[in-house]
Backbone atoms as SQL, in Angstrom:
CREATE TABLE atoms (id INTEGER PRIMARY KEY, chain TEXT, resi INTEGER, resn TEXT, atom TEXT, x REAL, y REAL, z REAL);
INSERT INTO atoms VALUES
  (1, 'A', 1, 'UNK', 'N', 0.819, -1.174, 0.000),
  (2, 'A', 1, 'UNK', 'CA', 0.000, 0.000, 0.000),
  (3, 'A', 1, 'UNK', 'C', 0.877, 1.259, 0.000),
  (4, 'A', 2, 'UNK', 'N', 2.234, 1.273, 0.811),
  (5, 'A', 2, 'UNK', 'CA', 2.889, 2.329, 1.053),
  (6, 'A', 2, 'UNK', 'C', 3.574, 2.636, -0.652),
  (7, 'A', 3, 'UNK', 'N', 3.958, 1.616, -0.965),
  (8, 'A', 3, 'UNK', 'CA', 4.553, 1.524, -2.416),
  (9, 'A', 3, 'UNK', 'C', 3.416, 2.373, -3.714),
  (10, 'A', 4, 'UNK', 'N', 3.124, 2.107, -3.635),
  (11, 'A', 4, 'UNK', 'CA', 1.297, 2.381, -4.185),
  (12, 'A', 4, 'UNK', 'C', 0.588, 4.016, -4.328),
  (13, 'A', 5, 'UNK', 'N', 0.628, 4.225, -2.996),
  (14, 'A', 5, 'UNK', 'CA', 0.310, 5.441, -2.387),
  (15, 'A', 5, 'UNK', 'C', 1.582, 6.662, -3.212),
  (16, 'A', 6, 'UNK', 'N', 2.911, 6.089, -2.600),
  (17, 'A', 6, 'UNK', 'CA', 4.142, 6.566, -3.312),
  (18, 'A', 6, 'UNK', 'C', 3.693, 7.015, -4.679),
  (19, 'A', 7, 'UNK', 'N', 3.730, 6.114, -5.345),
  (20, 'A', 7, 'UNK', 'CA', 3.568, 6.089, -6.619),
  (21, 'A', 7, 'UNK', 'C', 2.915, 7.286, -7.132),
  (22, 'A', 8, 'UNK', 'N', 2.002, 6.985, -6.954),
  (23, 'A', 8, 'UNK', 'CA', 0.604, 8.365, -7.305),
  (24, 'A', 8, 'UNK', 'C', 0.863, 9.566, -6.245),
  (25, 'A', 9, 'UNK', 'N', 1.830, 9.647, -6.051),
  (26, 'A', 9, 'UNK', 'CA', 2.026, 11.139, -5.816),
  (27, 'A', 9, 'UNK', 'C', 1.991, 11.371, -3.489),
  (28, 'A', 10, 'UNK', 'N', 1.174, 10.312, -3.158),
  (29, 'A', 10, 'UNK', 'CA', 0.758, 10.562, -1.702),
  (30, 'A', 10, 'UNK', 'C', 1.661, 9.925, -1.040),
  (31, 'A', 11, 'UNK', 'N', 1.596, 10.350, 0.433),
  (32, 'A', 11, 'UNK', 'CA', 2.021, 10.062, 1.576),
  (33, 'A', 11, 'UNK', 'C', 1.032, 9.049, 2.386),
  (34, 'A', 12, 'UNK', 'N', 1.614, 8.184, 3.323),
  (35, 'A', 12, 'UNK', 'CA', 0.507, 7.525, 4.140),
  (36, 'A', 12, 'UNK', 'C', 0.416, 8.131, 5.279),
  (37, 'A', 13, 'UNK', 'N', -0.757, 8.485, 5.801),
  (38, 'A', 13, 'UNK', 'CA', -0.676, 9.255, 6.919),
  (39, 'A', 13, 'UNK', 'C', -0.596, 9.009, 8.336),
  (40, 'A', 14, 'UNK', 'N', -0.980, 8.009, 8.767),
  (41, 'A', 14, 'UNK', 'CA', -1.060, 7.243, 9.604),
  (42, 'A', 14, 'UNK', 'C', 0.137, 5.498, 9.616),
  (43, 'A', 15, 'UNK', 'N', 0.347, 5.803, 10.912),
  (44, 'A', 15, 'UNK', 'CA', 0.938, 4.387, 11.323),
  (45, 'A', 15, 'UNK', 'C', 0.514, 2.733, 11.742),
  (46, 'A', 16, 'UNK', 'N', -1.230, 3.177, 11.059),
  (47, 'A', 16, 'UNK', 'CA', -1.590, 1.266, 11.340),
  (48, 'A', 16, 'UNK', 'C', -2.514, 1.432, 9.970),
  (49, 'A', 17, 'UNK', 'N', -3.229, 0.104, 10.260),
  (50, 'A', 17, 'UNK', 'CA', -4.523, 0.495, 9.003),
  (51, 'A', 17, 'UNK', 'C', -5.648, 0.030, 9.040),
  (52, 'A', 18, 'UNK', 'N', -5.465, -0.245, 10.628),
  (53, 'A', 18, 'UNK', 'CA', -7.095, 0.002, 11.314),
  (54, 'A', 18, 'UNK', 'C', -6.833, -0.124, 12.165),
  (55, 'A', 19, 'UNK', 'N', -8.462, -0.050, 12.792),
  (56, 'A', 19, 'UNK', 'CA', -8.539, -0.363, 14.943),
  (57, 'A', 19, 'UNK', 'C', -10.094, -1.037, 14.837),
  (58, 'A', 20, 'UNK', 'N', -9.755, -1.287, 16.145),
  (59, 'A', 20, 'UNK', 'CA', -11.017, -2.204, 16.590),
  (60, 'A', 20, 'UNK', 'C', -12.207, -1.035, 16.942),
  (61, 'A', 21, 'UNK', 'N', -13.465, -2.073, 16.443),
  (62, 'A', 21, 'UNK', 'CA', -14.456, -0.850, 17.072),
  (63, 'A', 21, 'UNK', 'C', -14.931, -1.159, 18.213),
  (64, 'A', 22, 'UNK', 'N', -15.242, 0.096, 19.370),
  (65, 'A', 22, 'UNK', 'CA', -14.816, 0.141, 20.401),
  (66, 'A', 22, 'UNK', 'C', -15.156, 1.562, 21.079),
  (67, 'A', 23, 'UNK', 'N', -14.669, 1.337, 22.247),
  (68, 'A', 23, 'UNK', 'CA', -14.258, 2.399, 23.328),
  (69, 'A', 23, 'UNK', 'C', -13.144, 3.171, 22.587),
  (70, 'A', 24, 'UNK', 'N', -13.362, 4.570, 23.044),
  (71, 'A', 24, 'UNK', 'CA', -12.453, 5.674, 22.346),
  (72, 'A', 24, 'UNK', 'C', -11.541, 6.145, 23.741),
  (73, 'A', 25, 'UNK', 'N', -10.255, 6.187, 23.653),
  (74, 'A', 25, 'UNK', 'CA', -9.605, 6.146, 22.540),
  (75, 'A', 25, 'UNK', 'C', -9.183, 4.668, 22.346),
  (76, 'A', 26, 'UNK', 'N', -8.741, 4.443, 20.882),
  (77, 'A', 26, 'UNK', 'CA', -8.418, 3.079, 20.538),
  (78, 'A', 26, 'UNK', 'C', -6.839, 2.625, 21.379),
  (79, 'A', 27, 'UNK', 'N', -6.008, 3.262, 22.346),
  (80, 'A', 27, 'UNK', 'CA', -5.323, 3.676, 22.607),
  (81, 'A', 27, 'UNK', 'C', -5.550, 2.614, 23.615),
  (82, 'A', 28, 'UNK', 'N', -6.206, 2.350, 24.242),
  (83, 'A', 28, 'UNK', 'CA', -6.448, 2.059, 25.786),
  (84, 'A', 28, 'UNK', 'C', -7.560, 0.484, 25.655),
  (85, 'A', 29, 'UNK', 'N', -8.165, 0.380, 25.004),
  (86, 'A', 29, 'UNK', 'CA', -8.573, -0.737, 24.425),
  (87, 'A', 29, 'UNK', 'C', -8.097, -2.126, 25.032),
  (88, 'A', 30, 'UNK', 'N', -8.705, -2.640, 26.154),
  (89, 'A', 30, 'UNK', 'CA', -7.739, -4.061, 26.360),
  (90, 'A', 30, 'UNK', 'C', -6.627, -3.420, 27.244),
  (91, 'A', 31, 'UNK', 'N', -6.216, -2.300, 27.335),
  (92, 'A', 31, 'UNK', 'CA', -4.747, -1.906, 28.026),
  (93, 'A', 31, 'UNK', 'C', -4.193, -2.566, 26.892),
  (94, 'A', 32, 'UNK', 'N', -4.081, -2.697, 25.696),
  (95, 'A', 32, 'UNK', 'CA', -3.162, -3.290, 25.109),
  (96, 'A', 32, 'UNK', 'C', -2.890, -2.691, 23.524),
  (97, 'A', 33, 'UNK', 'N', -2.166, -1.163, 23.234),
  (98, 'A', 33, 'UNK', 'CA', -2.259, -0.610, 22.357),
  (99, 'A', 33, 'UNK', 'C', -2.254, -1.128, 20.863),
  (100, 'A', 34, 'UNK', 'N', -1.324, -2.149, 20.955),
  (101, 'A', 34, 'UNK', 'CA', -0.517, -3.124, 19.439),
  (102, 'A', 34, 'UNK', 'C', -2.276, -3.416, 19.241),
  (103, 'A', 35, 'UNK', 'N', -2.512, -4.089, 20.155),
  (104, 'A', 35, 'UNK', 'CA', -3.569, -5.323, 19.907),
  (105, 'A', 35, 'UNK', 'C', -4.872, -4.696, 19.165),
  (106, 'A', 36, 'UNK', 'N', -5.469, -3.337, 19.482),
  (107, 'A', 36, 'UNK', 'CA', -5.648, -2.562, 19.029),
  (108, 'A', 36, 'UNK', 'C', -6.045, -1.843, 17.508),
  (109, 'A', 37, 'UNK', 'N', -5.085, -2.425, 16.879),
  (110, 'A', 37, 'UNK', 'CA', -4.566, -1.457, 16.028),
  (111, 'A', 37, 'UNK', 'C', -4.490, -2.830, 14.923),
  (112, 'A', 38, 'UNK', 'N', -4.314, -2.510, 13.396),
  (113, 'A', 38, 'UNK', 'CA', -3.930, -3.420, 12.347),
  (114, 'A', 38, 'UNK', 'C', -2.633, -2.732, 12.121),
  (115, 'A', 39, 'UNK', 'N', -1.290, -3.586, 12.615),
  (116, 'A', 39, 'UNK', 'CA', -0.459, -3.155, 12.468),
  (117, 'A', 39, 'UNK', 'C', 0.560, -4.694, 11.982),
  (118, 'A', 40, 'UNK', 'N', 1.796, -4.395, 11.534),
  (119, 'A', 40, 'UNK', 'CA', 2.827, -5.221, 11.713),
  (120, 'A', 40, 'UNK', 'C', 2.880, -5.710, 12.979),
  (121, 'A', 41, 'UNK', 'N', 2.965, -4.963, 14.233),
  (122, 'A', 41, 'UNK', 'CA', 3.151, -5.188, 15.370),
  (123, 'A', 41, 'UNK', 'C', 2.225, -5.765, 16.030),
  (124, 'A', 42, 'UNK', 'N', 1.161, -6.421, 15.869),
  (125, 'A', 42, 'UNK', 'CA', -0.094, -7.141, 16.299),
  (126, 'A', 42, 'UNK', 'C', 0.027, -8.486, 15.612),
  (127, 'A', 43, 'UNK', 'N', 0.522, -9.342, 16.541),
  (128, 'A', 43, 'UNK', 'CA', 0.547, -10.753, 15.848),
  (129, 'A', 43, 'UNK', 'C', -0.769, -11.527, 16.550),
  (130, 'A', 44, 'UNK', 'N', -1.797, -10.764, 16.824),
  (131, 'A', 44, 'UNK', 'CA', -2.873, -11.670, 17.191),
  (132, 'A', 44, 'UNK', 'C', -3.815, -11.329, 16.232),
  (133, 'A', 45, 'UNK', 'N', -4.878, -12.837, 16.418),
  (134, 'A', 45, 'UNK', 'CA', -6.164, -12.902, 15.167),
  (135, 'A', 45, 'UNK', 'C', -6.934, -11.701, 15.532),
  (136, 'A', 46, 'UNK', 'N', -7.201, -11.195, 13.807),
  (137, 'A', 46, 'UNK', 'CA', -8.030, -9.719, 14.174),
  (138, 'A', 46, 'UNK', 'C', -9.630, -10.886, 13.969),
  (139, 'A', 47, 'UNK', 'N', -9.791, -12.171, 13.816),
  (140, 'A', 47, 'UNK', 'CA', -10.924, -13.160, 14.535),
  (141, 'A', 47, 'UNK', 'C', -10.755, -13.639, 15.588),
  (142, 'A', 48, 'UNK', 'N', -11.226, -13.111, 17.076),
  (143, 'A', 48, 'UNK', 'CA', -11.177, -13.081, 18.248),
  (144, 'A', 48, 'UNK', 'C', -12.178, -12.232, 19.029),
  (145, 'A', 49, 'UNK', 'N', -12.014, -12.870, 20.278),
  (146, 'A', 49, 'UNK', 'CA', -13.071, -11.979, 21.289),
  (147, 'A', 49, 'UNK', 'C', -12.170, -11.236, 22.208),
  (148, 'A', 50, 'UNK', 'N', -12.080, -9.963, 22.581),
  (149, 'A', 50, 'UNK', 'CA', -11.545, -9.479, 23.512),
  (150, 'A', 50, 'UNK', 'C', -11.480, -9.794, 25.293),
  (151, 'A', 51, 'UNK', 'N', -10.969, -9.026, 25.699),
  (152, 'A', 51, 'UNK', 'CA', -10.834, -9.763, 27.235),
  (153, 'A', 51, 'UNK', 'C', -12.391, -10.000, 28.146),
  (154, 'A', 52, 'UNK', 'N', -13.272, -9.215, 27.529),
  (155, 'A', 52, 'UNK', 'CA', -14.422, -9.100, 28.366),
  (156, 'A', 52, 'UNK', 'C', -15.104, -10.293, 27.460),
  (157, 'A', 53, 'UNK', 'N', -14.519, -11.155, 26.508),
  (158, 'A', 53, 'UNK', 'CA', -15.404, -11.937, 25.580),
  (159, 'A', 53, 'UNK', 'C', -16.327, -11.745, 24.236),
  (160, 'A', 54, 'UNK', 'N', -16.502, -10.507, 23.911),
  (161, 'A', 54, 'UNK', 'CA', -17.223, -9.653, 23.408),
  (162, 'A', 54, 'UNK', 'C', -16.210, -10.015, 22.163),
  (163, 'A', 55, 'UNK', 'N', -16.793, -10.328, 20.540),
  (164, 'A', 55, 'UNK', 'CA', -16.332, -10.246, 18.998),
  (165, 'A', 55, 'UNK', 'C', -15.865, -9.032, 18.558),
  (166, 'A', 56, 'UNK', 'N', -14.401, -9.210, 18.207),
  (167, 'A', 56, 'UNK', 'CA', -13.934, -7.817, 17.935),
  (168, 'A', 56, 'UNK', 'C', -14.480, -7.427, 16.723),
  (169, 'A', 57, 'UNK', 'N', -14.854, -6.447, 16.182),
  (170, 'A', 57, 'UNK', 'CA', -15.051, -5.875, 15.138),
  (171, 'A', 57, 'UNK', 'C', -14.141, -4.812, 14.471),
  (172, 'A', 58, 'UNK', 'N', -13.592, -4.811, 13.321),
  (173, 'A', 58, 'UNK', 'CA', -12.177, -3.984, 12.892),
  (174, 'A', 58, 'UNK', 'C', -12.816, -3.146, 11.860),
  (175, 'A', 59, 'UNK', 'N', -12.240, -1.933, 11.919),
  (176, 'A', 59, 'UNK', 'CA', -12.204, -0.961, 10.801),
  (177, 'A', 59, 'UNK', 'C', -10.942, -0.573, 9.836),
  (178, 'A', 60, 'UNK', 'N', -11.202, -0.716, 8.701),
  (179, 'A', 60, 'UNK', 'CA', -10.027, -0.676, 7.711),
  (180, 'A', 60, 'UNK', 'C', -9.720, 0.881, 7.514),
  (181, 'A', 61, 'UNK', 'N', -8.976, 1.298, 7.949),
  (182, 'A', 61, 'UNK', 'CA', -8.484, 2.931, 7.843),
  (183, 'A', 61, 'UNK', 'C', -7.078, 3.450, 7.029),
  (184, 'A', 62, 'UNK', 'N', -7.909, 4.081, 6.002),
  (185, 'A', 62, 'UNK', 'CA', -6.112, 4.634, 4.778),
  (186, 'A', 62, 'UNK', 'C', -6.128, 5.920, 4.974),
  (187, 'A', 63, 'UNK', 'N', -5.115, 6.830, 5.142),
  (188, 'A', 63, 'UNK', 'CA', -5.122, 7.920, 5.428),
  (189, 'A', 63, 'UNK', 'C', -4.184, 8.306, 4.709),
  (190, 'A', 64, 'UNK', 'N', -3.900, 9.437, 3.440),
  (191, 'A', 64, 'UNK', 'CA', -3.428, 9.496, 2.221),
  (192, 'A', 64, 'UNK', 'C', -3.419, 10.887, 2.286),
  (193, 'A', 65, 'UNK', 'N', -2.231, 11.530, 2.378),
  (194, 'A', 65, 'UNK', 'CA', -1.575, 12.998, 2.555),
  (195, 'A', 65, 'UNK', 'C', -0.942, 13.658, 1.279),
  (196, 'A', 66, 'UNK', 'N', -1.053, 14.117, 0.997),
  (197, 'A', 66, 'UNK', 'CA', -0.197, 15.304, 0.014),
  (198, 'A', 66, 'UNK', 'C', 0.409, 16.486, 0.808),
  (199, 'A', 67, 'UNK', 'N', 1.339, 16.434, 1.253),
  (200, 'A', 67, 'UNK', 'CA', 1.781, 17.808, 2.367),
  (201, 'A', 67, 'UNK', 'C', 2.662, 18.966, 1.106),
  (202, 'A', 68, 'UNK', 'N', 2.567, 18.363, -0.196),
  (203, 'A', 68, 'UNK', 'CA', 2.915, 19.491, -1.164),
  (204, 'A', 68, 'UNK', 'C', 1.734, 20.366, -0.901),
  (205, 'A', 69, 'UNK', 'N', 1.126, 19.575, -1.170),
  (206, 'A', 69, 'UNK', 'CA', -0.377, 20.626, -1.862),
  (207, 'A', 69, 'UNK', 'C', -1.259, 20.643, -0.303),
  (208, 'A', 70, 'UNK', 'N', -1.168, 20.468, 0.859),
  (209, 'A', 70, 'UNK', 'CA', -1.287, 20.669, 2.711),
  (210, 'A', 70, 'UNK', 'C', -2.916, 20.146, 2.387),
  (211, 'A', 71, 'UNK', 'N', -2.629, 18.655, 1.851),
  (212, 'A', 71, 'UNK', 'CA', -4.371, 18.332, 2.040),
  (213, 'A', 71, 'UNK', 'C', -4.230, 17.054, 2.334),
  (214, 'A', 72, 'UNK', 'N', -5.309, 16.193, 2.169),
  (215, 'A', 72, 'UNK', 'CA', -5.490, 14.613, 2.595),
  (216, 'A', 72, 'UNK', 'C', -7.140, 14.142, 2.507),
  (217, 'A', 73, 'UNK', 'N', -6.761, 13.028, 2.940),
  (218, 'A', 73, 'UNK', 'CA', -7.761, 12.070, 3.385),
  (219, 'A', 73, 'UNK', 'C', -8.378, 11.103, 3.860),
  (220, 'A', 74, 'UNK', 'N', -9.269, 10.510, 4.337),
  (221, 'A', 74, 'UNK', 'CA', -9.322, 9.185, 4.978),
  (222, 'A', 74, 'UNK', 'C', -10.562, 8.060, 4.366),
  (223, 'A', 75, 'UNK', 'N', -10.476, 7.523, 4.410),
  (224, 'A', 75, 'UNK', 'CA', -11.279, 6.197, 3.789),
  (225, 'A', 75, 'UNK', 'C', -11.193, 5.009, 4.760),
  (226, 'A', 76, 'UNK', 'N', -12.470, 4.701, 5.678),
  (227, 'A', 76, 'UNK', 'CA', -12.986, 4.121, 6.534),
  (228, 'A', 76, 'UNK', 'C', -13.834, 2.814, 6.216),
  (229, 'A', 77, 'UNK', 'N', -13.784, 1.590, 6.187),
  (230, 'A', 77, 'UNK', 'CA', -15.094, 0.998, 6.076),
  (231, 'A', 77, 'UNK', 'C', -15.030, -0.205, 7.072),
  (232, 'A', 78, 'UNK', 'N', -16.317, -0.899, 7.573),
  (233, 'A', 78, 'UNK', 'CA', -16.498, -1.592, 8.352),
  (234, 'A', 78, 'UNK', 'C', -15.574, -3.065, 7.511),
  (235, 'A', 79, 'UNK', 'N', -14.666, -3.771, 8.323),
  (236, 'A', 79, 'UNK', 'CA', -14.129, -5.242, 7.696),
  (237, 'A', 79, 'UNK', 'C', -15.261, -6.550, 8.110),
  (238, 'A', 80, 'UNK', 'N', -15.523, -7.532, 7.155),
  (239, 'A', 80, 'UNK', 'CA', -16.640, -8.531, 7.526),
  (240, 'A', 80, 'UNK', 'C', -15.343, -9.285, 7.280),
  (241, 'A', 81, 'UNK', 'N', -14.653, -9.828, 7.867),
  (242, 'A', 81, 'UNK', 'CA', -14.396, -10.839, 8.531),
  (243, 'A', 81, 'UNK', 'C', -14.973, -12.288, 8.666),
  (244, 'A', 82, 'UNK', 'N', -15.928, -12.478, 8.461),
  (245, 'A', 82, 'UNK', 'CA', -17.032, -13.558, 8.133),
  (246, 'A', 82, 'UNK', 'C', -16.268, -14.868, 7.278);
């Protein structure tokens, strides 16, 4: 995606590329920030129940910068996982 983004001119704006839906902030979630987050750094199934048991539900988040031209954007959608 980072390759990609490059390409066509953008920046990625953000450091994961999603979070769980949830309690705000996604930060605090579980006490467990990685886990959190769709990152490299999260080696657990984003198919799982969190600590209270409850089905995590994930949001796919791209966040795509141009800091030439001082604009951006974000593109959100619910992941089915199913």
């Amino acid at each position: 995606m980072e390759r990609l983004a490059r390409e066509a001119g953008w920046e990625i704006g953000i450091w994961h590329a999603g979070h769980l839906v949830g309690e705000f902030p996604h930060e605090v979630n579980d006490g467990a920030k990685a886990e959190s987050y769709i990152t490299p750094e999260n080696d657990t199934p984003l198919r799982r129940t969190d600590k209270a048991g409850r089905t995590c539900h994930w949001i796919l988040e791209i966040h795509l910068v141009d800091r030439a031209r001082g604009f951006g954007g974000f593109y959100e959608q619910l992941l089915d996982l199913a």
